[in-house]
C-alpha positions as CSV (number, residue, x, y, z in Angstrom):
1,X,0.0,0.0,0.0
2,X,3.0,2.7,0.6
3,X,4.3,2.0,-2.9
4,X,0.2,3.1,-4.1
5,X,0.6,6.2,-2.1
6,X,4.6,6.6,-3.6
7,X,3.4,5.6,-7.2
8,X,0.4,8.3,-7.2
9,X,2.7,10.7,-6.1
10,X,5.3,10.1,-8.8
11,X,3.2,10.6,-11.8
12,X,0.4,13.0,-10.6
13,X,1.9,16.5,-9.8
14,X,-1.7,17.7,-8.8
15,X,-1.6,14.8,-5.8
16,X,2.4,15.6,-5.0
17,X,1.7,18.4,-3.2
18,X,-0.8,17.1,-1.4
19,X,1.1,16.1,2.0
20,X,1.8,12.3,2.4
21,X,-0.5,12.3,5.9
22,X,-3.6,13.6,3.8
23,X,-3.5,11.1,1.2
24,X,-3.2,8.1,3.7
25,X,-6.0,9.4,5.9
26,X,-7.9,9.8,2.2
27,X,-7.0,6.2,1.9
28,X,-8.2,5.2,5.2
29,X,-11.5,7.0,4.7
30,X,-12.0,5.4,1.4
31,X,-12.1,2.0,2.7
32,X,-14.4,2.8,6.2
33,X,-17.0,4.4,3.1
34,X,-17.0,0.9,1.3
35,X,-17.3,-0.7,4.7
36,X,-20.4,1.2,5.5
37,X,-21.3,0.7,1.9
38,X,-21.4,-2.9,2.3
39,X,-23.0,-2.8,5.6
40,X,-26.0,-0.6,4.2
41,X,-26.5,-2.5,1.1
42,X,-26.4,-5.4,2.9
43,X,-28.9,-4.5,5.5
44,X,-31.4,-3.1,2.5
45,X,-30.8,-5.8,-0.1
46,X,-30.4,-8.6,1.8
47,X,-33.0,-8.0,5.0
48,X,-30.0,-9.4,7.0
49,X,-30.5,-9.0,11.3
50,X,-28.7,-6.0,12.6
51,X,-26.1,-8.4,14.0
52,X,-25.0,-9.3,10.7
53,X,-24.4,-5.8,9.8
54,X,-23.0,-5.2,13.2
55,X,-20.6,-7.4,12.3
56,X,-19.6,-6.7,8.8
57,X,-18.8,-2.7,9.9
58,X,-16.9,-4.4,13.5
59,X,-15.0,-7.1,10.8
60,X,-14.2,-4.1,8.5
61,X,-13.2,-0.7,10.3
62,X,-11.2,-2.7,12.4
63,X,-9.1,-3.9,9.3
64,X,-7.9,0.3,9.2
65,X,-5.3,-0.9,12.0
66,X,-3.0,-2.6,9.1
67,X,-3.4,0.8,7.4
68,X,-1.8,2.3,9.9
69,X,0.4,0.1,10.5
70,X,1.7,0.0,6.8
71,X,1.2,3.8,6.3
72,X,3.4,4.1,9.8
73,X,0.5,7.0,10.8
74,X,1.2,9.4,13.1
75,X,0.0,8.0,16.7
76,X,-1.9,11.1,16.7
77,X,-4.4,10.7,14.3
78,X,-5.0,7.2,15.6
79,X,-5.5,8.2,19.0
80,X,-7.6,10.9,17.8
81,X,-9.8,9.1,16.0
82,X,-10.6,6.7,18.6
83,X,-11.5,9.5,21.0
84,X,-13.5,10.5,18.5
85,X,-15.4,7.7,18.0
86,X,-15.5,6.6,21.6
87,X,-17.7,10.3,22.4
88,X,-19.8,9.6,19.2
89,X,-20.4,6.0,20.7
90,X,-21.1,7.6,23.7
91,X,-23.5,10.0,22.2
92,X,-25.6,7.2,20.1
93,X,-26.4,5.7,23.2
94,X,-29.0,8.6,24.1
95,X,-28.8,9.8,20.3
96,X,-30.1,8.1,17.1
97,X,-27.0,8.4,15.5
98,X,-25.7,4.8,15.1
99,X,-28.7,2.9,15.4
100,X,-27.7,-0.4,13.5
101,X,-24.9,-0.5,15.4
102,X,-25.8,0.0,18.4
103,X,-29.4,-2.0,18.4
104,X,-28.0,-5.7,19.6
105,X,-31.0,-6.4,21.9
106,X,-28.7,-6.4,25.4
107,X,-26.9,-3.6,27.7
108,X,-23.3,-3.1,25.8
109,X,-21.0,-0.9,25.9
110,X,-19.0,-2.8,23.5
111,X,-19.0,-0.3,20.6
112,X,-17.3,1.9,22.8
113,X,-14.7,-0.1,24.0
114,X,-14.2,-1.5,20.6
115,X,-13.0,2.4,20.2
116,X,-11.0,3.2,23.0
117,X,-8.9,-0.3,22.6
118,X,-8.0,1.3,19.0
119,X,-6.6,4.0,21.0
120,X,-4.7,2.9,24.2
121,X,-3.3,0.2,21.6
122,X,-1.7,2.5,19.0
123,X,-0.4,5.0,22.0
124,X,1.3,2.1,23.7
125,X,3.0,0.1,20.8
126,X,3.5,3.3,18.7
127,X,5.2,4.8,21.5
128,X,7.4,1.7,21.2
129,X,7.5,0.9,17.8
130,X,6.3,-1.9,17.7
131,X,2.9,-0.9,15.6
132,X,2.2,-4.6,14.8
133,X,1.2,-5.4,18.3
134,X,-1.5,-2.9,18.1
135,X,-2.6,-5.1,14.8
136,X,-2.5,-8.1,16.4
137,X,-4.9,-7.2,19.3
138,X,-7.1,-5.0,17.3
139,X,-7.3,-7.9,14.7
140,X,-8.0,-10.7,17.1
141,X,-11.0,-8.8,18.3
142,X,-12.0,-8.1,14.8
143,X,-11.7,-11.1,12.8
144,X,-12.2,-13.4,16.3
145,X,-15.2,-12.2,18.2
146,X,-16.6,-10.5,14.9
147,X,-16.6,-14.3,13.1
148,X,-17.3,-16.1,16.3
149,X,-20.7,-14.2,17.0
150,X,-22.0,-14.9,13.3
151,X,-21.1,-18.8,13.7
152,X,-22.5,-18.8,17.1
153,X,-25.4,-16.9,16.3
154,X,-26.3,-19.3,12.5
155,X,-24.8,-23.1,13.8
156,X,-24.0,-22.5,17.7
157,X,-26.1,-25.8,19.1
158,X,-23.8,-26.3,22.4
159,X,-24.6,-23.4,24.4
160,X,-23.2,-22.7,27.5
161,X,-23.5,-19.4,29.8
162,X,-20.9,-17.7,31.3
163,X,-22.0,-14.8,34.1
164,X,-25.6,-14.8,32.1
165,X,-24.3,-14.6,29.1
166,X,-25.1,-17.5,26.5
167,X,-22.3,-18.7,24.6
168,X,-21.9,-21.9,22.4
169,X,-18.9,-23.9,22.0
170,X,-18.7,-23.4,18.5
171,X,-18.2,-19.7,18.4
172,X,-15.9,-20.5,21.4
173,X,-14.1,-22.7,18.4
174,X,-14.3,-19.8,16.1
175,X,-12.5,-17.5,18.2
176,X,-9.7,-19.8,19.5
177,X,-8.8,-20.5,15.6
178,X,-9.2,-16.8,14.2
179,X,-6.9,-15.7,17.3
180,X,-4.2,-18.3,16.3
181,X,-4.5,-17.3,12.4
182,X,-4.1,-13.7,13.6
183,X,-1.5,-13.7,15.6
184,X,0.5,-16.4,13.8
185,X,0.3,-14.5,10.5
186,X,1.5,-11.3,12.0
187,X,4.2,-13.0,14.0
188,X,5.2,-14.9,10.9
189,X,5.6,-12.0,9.2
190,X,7.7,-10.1,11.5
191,X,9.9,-12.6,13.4
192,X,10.0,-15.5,10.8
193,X,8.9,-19.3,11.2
194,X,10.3,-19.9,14.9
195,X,8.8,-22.4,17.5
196,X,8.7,-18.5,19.5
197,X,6.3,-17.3,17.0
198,X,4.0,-20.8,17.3
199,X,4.0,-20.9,20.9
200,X,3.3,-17.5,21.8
201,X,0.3,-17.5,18.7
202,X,-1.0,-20.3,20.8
203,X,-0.6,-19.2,24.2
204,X,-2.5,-15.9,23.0
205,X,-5.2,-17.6,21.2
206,X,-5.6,-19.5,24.6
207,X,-5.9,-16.5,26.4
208,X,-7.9,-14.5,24.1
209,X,-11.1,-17.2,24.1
210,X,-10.8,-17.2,27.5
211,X,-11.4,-13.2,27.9
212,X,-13.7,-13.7,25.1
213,X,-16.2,-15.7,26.7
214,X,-16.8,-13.1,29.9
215,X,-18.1,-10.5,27.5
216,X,-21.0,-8.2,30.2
217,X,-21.5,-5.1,28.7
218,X,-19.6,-5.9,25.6
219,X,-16.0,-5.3,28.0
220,X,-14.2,-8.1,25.5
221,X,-14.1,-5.4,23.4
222,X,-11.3,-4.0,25.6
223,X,-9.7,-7.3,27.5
224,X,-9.4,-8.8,24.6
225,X,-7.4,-6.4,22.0
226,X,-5.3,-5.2,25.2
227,X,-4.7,-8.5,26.6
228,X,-3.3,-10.2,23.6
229,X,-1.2,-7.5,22.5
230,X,0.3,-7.4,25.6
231,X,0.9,-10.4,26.0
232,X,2.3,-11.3,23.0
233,X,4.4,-8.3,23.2
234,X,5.8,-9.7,26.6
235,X,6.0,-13.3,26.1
236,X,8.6,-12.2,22.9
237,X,10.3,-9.9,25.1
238,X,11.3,-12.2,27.7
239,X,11.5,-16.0,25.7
């Protein structure tokens, strides 16, 4: 993706002088607009639940992390935009301003948290550099709780409750596997194939099902992102 931004640069003089920060936030708004693109035409076209459209904006936005991450973004506008979102989150909660998001049928604060973990995640590890820590945890809650709510929801027939809240082992399945793919993926691609990188993808898919499955008021939102990027981040700092 740098080499798009580099190779529009190049041979559009107009866009050259448009500062490098501009066009990657241009990029990064691009892709939310196709998210909520998706998410309405799905919603209209396909008379899909709100969860289902819940989850195709949670799977989606969430995905902007890697364009930060590649872009190298200033921690600023990261942390800004979360703050932002957390207050508009806030607001929709007494406001009808994101309804389809919002609308899940049960007390959660998830939304919100799924915005604040955005921030404290790219102030820690970009403060470090180490953005792709920040990836890892924002991903795991993306792709991991996004996909194991729709499989739980459609095929989840082993249901089991944790603190009042019904969960099925298949979901719980779902998440433990999406963790592992996440954080093995990003690990492979930063520290190479090393039994490190296997264990400490396993050991954080462990403990990010585990955080999963307490979830009242949506707070996995926030244990989960925080807890496996920290934990990956110490488990390769001290092995």
């Amino acid at each position: 993706m740098p080499v798009l931004i580099e190779s529009l640069t190049a041979n559009f003089p107009l866009v050259a002088r448009i500062p490098s920060i501009w066009l990657q936030i241009a990029v990064v708004g691009l892709w939310l607009g196709i998210v909520l693109a998706i998410a309405g035409a799905v919603s209209r076209l396909a008379n899909s639940d709100s969860e289902v459209v819940r989850k195709i904006v949670h799977i989606g936005t969430g995905n902007v992390i890697l364009f930060a991450w590649w872009f190298n973004i200033p921690a600023w506008v990261g942390i800004g935009a979360s703050v932002l979102a957390g207050v508009t989150t806030l607001l929709s909660y007494r406001l009808p301003i994101l309804p389809g998001i919002n609308s899940i049928g049960r007390k959660s604060l998830g939304t919100f948290f799924y915005a604040i973990s955005i921030g404290i995640l790219v102030a820690w590890f970009w403060a470090v550099q180490k953005p792709y820590f920040a990836a890892l945890g924002i991903l795991i809650m993306t792709w991991g709780d996004g996909l194991a709510a729709l499989i739980g929801q459609r095929y989840g027939k082993h249901v089991y409750t944790v603190g009042g809240v019904k969960k099925s082992w298949e979901g719980t399945l779902t998440m433990a596997l999406a963790s592992f793919i996440v954080s093995s993926s990003i690990l492979l691609a930063v520290q190479g194939n090393t039994g490190l990188t296997w264990f400490v993808a396993f050991v954080v898919a462990l403990v990010a099902t585990g955080l999963e499955a307490f979830s009242w008021y949506g707070i996995d939102n926030l244990s989960v992102p925080i807890a496996s990027a920290g934990l990956a981040f110490l488990l390769t700092q001290v092995l």
